[in-house]
C-alpha positions as CSV (number, residue, x, y, z in Angstrom):
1,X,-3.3,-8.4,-5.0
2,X,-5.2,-10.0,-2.3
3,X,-7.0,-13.5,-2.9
4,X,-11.1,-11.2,-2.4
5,X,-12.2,-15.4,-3.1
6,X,-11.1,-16.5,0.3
7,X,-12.7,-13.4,2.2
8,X,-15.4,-13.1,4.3
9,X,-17.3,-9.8,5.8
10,X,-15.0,-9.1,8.8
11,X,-11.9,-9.5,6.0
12,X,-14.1,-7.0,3.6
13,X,-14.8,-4.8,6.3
14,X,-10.9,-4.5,7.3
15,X,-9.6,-3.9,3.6
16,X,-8.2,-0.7,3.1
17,X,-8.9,-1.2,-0.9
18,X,-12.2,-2.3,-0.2
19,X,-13.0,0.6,2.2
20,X,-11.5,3.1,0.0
21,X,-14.0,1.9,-2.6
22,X,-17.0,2.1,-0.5
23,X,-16.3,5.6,1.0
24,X,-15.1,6.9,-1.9
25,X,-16.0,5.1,-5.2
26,X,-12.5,4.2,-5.7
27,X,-11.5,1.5,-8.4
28,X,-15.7,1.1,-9.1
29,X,-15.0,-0.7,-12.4
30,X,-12.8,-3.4,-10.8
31,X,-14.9,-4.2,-7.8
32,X,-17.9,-4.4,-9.8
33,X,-16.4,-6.7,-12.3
34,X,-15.2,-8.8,-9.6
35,X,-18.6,-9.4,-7.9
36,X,-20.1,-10.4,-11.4
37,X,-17.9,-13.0,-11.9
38,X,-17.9,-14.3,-8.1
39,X,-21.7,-14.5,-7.5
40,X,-20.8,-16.4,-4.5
41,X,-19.2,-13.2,-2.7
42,X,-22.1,-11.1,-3.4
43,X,-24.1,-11.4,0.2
44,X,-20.3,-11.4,2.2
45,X,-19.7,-8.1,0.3
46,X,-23.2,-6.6,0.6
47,X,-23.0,-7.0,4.4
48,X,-19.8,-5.5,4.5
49,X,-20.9,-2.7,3.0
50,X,-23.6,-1.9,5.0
51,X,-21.1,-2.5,8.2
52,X,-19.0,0.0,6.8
53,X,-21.7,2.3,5.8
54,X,-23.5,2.2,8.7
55,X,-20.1,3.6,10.6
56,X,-19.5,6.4,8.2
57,X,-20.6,9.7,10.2
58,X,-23.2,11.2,8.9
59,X,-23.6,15.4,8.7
60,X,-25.8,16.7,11.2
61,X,-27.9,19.3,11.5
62,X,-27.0,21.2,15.3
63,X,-29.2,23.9,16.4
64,X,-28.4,26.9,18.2
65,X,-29.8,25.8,21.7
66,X,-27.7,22.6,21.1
67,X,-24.6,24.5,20.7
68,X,-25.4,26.4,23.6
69,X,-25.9,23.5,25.6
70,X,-22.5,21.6,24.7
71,X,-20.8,24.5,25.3
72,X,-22.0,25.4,28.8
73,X,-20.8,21.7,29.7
74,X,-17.6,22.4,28.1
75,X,-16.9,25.2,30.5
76,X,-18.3,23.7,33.3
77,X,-15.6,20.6,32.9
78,X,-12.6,23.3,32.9
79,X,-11.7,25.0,36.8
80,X,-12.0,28.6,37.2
81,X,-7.9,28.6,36.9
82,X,-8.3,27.5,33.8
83,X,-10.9,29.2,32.1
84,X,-10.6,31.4,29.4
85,X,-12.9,34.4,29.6
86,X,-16.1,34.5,27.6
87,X,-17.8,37.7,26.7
88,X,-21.2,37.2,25.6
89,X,-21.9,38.5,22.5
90,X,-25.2,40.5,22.0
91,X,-26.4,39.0,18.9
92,X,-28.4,35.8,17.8
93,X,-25.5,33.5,17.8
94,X,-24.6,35.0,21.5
95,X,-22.0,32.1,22.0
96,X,-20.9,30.7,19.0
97,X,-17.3,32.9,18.5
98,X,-16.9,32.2,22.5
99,X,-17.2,28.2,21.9
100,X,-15.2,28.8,18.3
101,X,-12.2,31.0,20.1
102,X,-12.1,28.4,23.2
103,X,-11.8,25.6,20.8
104,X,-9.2,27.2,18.4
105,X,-7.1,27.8,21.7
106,X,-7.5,24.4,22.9
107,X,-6.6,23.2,19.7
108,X,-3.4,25.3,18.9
109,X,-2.1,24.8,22.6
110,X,-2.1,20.9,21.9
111,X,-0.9,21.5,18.4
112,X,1.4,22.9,19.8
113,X,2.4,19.8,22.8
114,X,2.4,17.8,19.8
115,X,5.3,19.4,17.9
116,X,7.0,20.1,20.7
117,X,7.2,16.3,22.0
118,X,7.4,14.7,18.7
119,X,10.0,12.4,18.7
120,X,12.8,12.6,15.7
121,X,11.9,9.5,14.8
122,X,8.3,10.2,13.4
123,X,9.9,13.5,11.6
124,X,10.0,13.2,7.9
125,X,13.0,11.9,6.3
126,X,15.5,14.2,5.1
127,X,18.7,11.9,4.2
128,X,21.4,14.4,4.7
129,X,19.7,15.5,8.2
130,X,19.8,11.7,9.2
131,X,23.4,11.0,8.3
132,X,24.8,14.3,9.9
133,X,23.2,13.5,13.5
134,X,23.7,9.7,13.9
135,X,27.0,7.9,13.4
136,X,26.3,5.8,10.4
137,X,28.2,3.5,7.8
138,X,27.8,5.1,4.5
139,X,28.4,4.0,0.7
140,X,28.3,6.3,-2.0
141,X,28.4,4.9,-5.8
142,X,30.7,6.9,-8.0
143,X,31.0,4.7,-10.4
144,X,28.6,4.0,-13.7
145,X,27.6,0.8,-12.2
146,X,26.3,-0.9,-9.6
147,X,27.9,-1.5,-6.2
148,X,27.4,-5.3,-3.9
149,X,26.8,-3.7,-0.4
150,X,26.8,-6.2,2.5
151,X,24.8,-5.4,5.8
152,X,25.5,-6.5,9.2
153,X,22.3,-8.9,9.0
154,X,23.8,-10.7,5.8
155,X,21.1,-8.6,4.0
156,X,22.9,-7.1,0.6
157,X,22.0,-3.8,-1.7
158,X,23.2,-3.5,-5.0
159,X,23.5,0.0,-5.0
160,X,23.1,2.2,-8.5
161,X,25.1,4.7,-9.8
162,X,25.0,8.4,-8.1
163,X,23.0,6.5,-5.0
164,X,23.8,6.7,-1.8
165,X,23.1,3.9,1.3
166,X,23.6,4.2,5.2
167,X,23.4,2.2,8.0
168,X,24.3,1.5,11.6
169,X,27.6,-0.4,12.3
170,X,25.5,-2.6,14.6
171,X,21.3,-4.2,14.3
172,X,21.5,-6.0,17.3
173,X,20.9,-3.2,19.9
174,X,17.5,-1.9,17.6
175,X,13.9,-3.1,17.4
176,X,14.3,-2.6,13.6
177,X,16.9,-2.6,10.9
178,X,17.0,0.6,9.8
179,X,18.8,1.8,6.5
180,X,18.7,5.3,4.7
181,X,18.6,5.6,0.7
182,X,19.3,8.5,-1.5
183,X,18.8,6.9,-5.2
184,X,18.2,3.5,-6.3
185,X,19.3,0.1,-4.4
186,X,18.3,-3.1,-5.0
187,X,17.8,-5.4,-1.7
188,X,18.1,-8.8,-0.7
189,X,16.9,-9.1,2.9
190,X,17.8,-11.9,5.9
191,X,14.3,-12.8,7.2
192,X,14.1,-11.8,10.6
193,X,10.7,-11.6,11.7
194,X,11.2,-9.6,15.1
195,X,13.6,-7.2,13.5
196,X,11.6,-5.9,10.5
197,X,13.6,-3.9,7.8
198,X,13.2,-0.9,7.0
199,X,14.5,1.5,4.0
200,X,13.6,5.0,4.5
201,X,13.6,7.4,1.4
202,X,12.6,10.9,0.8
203,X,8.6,10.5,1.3
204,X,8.0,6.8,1.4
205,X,9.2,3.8,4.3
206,X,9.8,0.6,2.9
207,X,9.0,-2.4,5.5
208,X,9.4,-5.8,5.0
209,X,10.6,-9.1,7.2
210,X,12.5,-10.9,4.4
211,X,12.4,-10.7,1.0
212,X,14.1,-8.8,-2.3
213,X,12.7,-5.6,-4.2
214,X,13.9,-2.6,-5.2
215,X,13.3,1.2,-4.4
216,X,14.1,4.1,-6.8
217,X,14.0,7.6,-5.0
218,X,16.0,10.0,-6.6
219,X,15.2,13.8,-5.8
220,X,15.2,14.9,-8.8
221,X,12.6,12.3,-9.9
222,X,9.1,13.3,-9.5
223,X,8.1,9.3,-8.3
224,X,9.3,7.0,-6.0
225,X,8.8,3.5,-7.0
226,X,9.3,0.1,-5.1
227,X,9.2,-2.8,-6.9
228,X,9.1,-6.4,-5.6
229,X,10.5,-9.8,-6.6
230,X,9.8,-12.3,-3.7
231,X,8.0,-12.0,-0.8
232,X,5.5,-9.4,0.7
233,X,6.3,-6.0,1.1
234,X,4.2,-2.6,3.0
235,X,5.2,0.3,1.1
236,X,4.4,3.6,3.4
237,X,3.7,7.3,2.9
238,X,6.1,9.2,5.3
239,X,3.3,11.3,6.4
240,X,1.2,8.0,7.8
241,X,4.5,6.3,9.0
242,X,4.8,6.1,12.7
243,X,7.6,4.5,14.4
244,X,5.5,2.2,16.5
245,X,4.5,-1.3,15.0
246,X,1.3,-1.4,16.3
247,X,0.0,2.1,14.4
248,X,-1.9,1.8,11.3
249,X,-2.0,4.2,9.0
250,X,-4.8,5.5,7.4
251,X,-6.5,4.4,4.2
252,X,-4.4,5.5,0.8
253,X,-1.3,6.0,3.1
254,X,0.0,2.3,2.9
255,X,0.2,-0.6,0.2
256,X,0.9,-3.8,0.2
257,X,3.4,-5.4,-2.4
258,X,3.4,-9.1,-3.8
259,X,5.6,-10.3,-6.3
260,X,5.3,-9.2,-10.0
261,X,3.6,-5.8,-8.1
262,X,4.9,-2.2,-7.8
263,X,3.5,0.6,-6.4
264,X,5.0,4.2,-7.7
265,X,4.5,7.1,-5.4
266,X,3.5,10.6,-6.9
267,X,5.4,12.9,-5.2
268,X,2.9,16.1,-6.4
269,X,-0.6,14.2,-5.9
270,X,1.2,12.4,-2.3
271,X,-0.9,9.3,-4.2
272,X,0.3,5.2,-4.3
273,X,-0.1,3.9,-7.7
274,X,-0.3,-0.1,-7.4
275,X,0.4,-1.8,-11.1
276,X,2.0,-4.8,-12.4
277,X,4.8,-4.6,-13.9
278,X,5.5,-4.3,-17.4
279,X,7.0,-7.9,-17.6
280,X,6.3,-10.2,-15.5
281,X,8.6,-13.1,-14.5
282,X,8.0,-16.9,-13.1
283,X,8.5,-16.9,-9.4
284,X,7.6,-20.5,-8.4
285,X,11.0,-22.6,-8.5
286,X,9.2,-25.8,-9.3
287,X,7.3,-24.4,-12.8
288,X,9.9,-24.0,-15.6
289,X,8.7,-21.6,-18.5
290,X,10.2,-24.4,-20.5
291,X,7.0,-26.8,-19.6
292,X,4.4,-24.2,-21.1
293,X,3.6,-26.8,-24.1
294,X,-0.1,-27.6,-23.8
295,X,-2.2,-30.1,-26.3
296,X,-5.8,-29.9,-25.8
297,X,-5.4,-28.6,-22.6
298,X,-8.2,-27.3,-20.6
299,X,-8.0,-23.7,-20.6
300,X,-9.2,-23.2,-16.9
301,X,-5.8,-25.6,-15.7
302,X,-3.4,-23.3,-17.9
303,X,-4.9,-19.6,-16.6
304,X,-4.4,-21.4,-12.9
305,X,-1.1,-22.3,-13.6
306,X,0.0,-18.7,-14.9
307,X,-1.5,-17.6,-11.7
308,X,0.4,-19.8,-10.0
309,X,3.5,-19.3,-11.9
310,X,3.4,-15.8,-11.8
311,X,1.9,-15.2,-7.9
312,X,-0.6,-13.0,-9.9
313,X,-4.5,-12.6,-9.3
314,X,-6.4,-13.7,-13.0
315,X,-10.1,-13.4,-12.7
316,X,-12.2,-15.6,-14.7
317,X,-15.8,-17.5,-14.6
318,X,-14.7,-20.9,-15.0
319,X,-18.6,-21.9,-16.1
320,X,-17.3,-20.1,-19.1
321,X,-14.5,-21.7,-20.0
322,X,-15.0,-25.3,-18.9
323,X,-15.0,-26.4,-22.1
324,X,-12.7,-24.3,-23.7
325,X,-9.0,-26.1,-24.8
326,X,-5.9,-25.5,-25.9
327,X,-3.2,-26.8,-28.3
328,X,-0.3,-24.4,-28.0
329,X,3.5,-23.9,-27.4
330,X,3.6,-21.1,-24.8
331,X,7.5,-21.2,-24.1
332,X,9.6,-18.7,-23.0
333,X,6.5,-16.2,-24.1
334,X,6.2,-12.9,-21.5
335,X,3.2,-13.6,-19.6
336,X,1.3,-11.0,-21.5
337,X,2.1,-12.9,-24.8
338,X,0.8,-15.9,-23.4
339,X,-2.6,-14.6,-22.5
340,X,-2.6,-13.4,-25.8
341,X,-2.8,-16.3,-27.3
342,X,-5.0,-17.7,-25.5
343,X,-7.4,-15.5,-26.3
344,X,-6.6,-15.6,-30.0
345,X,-7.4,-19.1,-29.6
346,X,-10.7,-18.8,-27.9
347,X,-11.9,-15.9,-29.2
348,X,-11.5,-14.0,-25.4
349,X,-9.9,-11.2,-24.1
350,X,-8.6,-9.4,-20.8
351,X,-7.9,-6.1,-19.0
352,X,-5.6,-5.1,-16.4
353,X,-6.7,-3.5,-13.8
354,X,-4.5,-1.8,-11.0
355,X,-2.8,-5.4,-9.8
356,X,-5.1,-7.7,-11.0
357,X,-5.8,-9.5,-14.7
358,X,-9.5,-9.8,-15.8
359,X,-10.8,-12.7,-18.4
360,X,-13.2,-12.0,-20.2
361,X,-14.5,-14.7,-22.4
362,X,-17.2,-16.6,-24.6
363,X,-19.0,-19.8,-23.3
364,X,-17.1,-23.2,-25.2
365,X,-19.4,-25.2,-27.0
């Protein structure tokens, strides 16, 4: 999850999350918890809101001498050539179903340019259309366990049973490194940051620079879910996905993956579903789990390390807790068992919320 401490308005004001929950209400309980406990954000998010608000159309009220109006200059714009012919209609709305059939052919003619000049690479992904057109290297596991696959880029796959994985002979000649799953793989990717990666499955694009996660898209599944272990990952609907870098795609259609994250794709609802996973491991080299002794230890130092540890958001009010301590051997302990103690121990307690871990505690006397 991102670090919401270190924003400011224009950051609010660009977060799909954040947008998502002012247009829409979405994930209320978590934003509200988190401007309680950071007082300090309050007037950076207020502002942002209003920003955002204040750029949300609003519904109008258009009268009939207004319509009337726009579409006179509408047919004015177009040369006689062009024109479609109008037949005014003897009734009070005299040129509504004029304006509404010159519209809907306007419309369906560029529909139609559209489809027509799409290019295949925008198309959603069908694997068995993609490796029947292109020449591609393919692997296909058999077997009942998993296969080492090695890339031209030095980037590996372990690829699971009944999964299948292509790719071209050659990335040098592409703006991207494109591969093509059917199943589950597990990758380990060569950073290259002008050549991102991509793993294209049946309704989700996986992008990353460098790093190592895992997809599972089966067909027969009804989720897709990417999970990642280090590094930073955008996880895509194929819907939004556009081939060029520079598009964005709207809010809902993308998410962004840290490690201990997944995101699982509802194939039904077309819906991302961002969660922690259900245990999460220590992905700092230089914190062994073995060190997680503590005597008298302020509590505020141990929840910073787990955050640490673990790359994983916990929000707390430190006032709280600045006088809370702890005597406790928290070693080899899943991270969820370690918060539970901790709040055993100080009478506290936490929820989980999307990506994020909320503290909720007592003040320490």
């Amino acid at each position: 999850m991102n670090n919401y401490r270190l924003y400011d308005t224009t950051d609010f004001v660009m977060d799909d999350d954040f947008i998502q929950w002012v247009y829409e209400g979405k994930n209320d309980v978590f934003w509200n918890n988190w401007i309680e406990l950071n007082p300090g954000k309050q007037l950076a998010v207020a502002e942002a809101r209003r920003i955002l608000q204040s750029l949300q159309p609003a519904a109008a009220t258009i009268t009939e001498n207004e319509i009337d109006e726009e579409v006179n200059k509408l047919l004015n714009s177009i040369s006689p050539a062009e024109q479609t012919p109008v037949y005014k209609i003897n009734t009070g709305k005299k040129w509504w179903w004029a304006a509404a059939s010159l519209v809907l052919l306007t419309g369906l003619a560029a529909l139609t340019i559209t489809l027509l000049n799409r290019n295949s690479a925008s198309e959603k992904f069908s694997y068995n259309s993609v490796t029947a057109t292109r020449q591609l290297i393919e692997h296909v596991n058999t077997s009942d366990k998993s296969i080492r696959i090695s890339m031209p880029d030095g980037s590996t796959a372990e690829l699971a049973p009944a999964s299948r994985l292509s790719y071209a002979n050659d990335f040098k000649d592409s703006a991207n490194r494109d591969v093509y799953l059917s199943g589950e793989a597990f990758f380990n990717v060569t950073k290259s940051p002008k050549q991102p990666f991509r793993v294209f499955t049946e309704e989700v694009v996986t992008k990353v620079l460098g790093t190592s996660f895992s997809v599972s898209s089966f067909q027969k599944d009804k989720t897709i879910s990417v999970i990642v272990k280090t590094g930073k990952v955008n996880v895509y609907s194929q819907d939004a996905f556009a081939d060029k870098a520079e598009t964005k795609p709207a809010n809902g259609e993308s998410v962004l993956l840290t490690p201990n994250q997944q995101v699982v794709y509802v194939k039904e609802k077309k819906k991302f579903e961002k969660k922690l996973l259900e245990r999460p491991v220590i992905i700092v080299p230089g914190i062994a789990d073995n060190e997680m002794m503590f005597e008298e230890a302020p509590v505020v130092k141990i929840l910073e390390l787990l955050k640490k540890a673990y790359g994983i958001s916990i929000v707390y009010d430190p006032e709280l807790l600045r006088y809370c301590t702890l005597t406790a051997d928290l070693t080899n302990e899943s991270l969820y068992t370690k918060l539970d103690l901790i709040c055993k121990a100080i009478d506290a307690g936490y929820e989980i919320v999307e990506s994020a871990i909320f503290f909720h505690a007592k003040e320490c006397n």
